[in-house]
N, C-alpha and C positions, 0 to 999 in steps of 0.2 A: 218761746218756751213758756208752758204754763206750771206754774207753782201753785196748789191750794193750800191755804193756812189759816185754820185755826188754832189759836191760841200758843202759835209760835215766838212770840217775843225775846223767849233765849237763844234761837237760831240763826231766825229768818235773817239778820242783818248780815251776820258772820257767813252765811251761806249766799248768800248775793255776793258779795263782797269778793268772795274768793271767787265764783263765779265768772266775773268782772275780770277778775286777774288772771284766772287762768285758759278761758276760752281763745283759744287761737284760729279767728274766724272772723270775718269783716262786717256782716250784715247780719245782724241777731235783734230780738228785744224778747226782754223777758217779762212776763202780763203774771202777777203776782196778786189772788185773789182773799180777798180778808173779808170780812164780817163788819157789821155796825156798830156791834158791840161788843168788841174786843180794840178795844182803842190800844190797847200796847203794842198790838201787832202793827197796829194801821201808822203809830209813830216809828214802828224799827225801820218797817219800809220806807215812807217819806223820808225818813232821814239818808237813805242809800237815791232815795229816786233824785232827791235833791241836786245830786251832786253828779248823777248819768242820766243822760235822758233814754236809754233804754232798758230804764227798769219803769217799767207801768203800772201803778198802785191802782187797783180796781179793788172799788168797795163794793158787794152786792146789798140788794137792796133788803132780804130779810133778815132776822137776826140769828146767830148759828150757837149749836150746828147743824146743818143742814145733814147733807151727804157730801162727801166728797167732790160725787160727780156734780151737784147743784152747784157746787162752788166752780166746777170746772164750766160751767155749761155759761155761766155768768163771765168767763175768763173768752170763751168765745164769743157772746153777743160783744164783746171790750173788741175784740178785735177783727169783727166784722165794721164795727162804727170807724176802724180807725184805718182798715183799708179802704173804705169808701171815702173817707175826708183825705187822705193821702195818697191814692191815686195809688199805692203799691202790696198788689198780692203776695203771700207768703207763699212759700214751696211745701212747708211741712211745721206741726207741731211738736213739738217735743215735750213729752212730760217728766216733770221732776218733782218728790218730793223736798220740804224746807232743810231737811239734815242731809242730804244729797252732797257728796264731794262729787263735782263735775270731774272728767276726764277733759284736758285742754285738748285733744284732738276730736273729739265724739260731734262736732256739729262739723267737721269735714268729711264723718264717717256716714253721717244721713244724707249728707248732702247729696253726695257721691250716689249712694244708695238707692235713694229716693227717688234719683231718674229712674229707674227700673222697677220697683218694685213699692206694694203701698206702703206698706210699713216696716220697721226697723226695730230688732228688737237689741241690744247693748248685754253683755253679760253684765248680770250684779255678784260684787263680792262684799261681803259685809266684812265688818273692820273686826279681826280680833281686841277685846275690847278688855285693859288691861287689870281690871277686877271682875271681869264677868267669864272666865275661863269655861264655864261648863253652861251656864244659860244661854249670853250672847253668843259663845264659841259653836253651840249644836247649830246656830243660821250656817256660820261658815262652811259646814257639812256639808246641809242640806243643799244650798244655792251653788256651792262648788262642784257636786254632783250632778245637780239640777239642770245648770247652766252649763254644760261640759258633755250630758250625758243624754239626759231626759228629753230636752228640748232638741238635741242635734238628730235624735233617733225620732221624735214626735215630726220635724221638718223631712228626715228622709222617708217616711209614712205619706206624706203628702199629708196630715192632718191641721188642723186650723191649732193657728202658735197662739197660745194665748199672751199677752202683754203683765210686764210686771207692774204696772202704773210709771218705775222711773226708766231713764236711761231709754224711752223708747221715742220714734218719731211716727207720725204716720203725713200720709200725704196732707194737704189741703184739701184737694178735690176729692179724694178719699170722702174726708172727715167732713166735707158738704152734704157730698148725698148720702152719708148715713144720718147728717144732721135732717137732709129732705123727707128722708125715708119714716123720722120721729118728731116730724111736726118741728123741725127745728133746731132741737136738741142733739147734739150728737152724742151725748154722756145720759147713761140712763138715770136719774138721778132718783128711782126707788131701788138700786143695787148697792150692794154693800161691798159688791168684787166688779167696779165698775172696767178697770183693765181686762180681767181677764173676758169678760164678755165681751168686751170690745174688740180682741183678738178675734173669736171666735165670730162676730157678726163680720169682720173685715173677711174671714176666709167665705162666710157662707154668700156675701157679695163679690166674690167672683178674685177677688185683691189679693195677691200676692203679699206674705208677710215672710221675714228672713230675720235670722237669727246670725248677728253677724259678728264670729269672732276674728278681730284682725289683731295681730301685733302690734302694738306703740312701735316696735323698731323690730329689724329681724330676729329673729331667738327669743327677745322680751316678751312680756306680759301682757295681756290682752288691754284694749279701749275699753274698759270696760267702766261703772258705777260702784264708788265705794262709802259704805256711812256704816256710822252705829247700830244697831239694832236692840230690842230690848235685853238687860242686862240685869231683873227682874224675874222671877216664879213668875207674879201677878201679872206684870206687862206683858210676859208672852204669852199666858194665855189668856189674856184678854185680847192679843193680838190673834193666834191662830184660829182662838172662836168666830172672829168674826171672817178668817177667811176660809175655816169650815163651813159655817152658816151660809157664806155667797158663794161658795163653788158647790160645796158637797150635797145641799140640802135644798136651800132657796134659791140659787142657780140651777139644781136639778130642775126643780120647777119652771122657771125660768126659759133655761136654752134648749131642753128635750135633750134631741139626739138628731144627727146630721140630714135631712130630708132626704138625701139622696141615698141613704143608705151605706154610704161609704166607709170600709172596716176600718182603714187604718184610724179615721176619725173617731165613729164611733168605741171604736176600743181605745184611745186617749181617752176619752170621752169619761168611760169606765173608769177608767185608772186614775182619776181624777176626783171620784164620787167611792171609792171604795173604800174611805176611812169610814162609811155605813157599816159597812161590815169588818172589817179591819178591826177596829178600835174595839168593839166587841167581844172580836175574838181574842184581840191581846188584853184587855180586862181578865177574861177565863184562864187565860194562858197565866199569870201574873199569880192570880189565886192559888191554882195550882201546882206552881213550883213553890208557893208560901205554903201551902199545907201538903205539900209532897216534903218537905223540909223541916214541917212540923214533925211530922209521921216517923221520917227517920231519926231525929233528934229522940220523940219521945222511945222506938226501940232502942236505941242507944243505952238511954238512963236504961231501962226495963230488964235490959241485957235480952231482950226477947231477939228474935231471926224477923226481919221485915220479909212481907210476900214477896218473889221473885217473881218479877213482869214475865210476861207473857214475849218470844223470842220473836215474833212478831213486831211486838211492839217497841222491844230494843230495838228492833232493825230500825224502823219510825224514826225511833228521840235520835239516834244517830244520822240516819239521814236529814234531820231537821237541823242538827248541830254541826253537818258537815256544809249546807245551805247557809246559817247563819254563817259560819265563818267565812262562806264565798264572797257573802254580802256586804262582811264588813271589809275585807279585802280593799273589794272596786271600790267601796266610799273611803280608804285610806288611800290606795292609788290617787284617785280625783284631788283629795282634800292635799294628797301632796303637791300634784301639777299645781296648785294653786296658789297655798300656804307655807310649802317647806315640810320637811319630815317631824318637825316637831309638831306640828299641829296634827297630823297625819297618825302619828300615833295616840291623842288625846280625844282621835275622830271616834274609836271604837265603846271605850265608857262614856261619851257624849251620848249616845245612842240610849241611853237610859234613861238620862235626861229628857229628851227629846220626846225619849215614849210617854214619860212623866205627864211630860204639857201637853201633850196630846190626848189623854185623857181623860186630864179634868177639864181642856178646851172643847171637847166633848162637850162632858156638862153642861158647861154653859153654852155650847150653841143650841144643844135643845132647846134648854130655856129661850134663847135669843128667837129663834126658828118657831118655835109653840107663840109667843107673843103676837111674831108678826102674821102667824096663822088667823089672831084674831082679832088683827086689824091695825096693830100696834106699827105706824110710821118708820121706818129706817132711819136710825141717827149715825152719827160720825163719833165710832168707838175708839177713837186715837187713841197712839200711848203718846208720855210724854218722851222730844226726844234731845239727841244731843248732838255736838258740835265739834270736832276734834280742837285742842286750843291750835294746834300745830296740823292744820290741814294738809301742807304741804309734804310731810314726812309721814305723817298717815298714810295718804294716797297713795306712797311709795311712788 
């Protein structure tokens, strides 16, 4: 399992840890990569590796942040050195972020998997987070929906599954010859969304990726990845800026569109890059029901008669209002399978929130996106993250 970590010292230990205790699985080690100059990180791990010898403290050799994927790509050259001195190959890697509550069945679930197929993708469910009700609560939506919906229909497409960075495994020999194919490197380490491309170069190599939701027990809840998420305005959109900027913009750039022409691909593809357009049109949309709201407040005071729309265009805001409510529907359906009816029904006002930070994550991906136009290096725009004190009950 690879972990990158910067500037995790409030985590990374507690997250090993439980790790450690909860994986029910004989032959594991977990390669947890740090920086040189974050020494608090480099002391939470030692102090875990101390005490299991299969947690692997790998320090890289520049100082961070790097990229993510650089960190990763250092977490591989650790474990090419260390099947070569031990004489024993791995089957598959599995990525995990530091705030990561593992599933204690999920490396029975790659295992299993892995014979068959390259890679393995784990649903994520983020943790309803018990003072972030409408910030943290809109991930649970979203990934409820996403993971349930998006991705199961993106799989019956036949189009390339992109990876969430946790909860996923991929082959070994997979993650060789794409490491061949890049001089080395299996992790591109100029991307900012280096899972999700990773997805999509394993489909366009020919690999099998699956999206695999099993039951912990019959009727129960999926194997799935459960943690916090930002619970923060600023966190989240500092977070989805930067996974607008690597999928939507600089990942445009980036992965094109499917050589072979293939629709169901390329039309994920699309659906994927369409907050270009999107977020634009919902900015105008936003505007105008504030000064469509204006307009009739001030006939109101006026006692004046507002212009009567055109019946045309009633039919329109009606059909659009009969579409919205379909939509919010299947994302309260989803968020119930997952969450329970109470979150299900907090899914539909989350949805404003959600528009919120999408927004002004916008914003800032421009910005982010214009820089690196002009030459400006990719860093590691983490937020800061968190730990459940009670992981076990968290996890459910």
């Amino acid at each position: 399992m690879f972990v990158a970590a910067w500037d995790e010292s409030q985590v990374i230990g507690r997250m090993l840890r439980t790790a450690l205790r909860r994986f029910d699985h004989a032959d594991y080690a977990i390669y947890v990569g740090t920086y040189p100059n974050d020494p608090a990180t480099i002391a939470a791990v030692a102090d875990v590796a101390e005490r299991d010898a299969r947690i692997r403290l790998v320090i890289g050799g520049a100082p961070g942040p790097t990229t993510k994927a650089d960190c990763l790509n250092a977490l591989w050259r650790a474990l090419l050195r260390d099947e070569l001195a031990e004489g024993s190959p791995v089957l598959g890697i599995v990525l995990h972020d530091a705030e990561d509550i593992v599933h204690p069945l999920e490396l029975k679930v790659f295992a299993h998997r892995l014979q068959h197929c390259s890679a393995v993708q784990l649903p994520v469910l983020p943790l309803p987070h018990p003072r972030s009700r409408f910030v943290a609560g809109h991930y649970c939506d979203e990934f409820a929906e996403a993971h349930a919906k998006t991705l199961v229909v993106r799989q019956a497409l036949g189009a390339g599954l992109p990876l969430a960075g946790v909860g996923c495994a991929i082959r070994r020999d997979m993650l060789g010859a794409i490491a061949d194919a890049r001089g080395g490197a299996p992790f591109d380490a100029t991307s900012l969304t280096e899972d999700y491309e990773l997805g999509l170069t394993i489909h366009a190599m020919g690999g099998k990726t699956v999206l695999a939701r099993v039951p912990e027990r019959i009727g129960g809840p999926p194997v799935a990845v459960r943690a916090y998420f930002p619970d923060t305005l600023r966190a989240a959109v500092r977070q989805k800026a930067r996974w607008l900027t690597g999928i939507a913009l600089a990942g445009w750039d980036r992965t094109g569109w499917h050589a072979s022409a293939h629709l169901g691909d390329n039309w994920m593809r699309m659906r994927d890059r369409r907050a270009t357009l999107a977020l634009p049109v919902l900015a105008i949309a936003y505007c105008t029901l504030l000064l469509w709201s204006v307009s009739t407040l001030v006939h109101l005071v006026a006692g004046s008669t507002a212009p009567v729309l055109d019946p045309s265009v009633q039919a329109l805001l009606w059909a659009n209002f009969a579409l919205v409510g379909w939509r919010l529907l299947v994302r309260a359906a989803f968020v119930h399978r997952a969450y329970g009816w109470r979150e299900a029904l907090w899914s539909a006002p989350r949805v404003l929130v959600g528009n919120y930070i999408a927004l002004f994550a916008a914003r800032r991906a421009i910005g982010l996106y214009t820089r690196m136009l002009f030459g400006a290096a990719p860093r590691w725009d983490k937020t800061d993250h968190q730990f459940p004190d009670l992981p076990e009950q968290a996890a459910g």
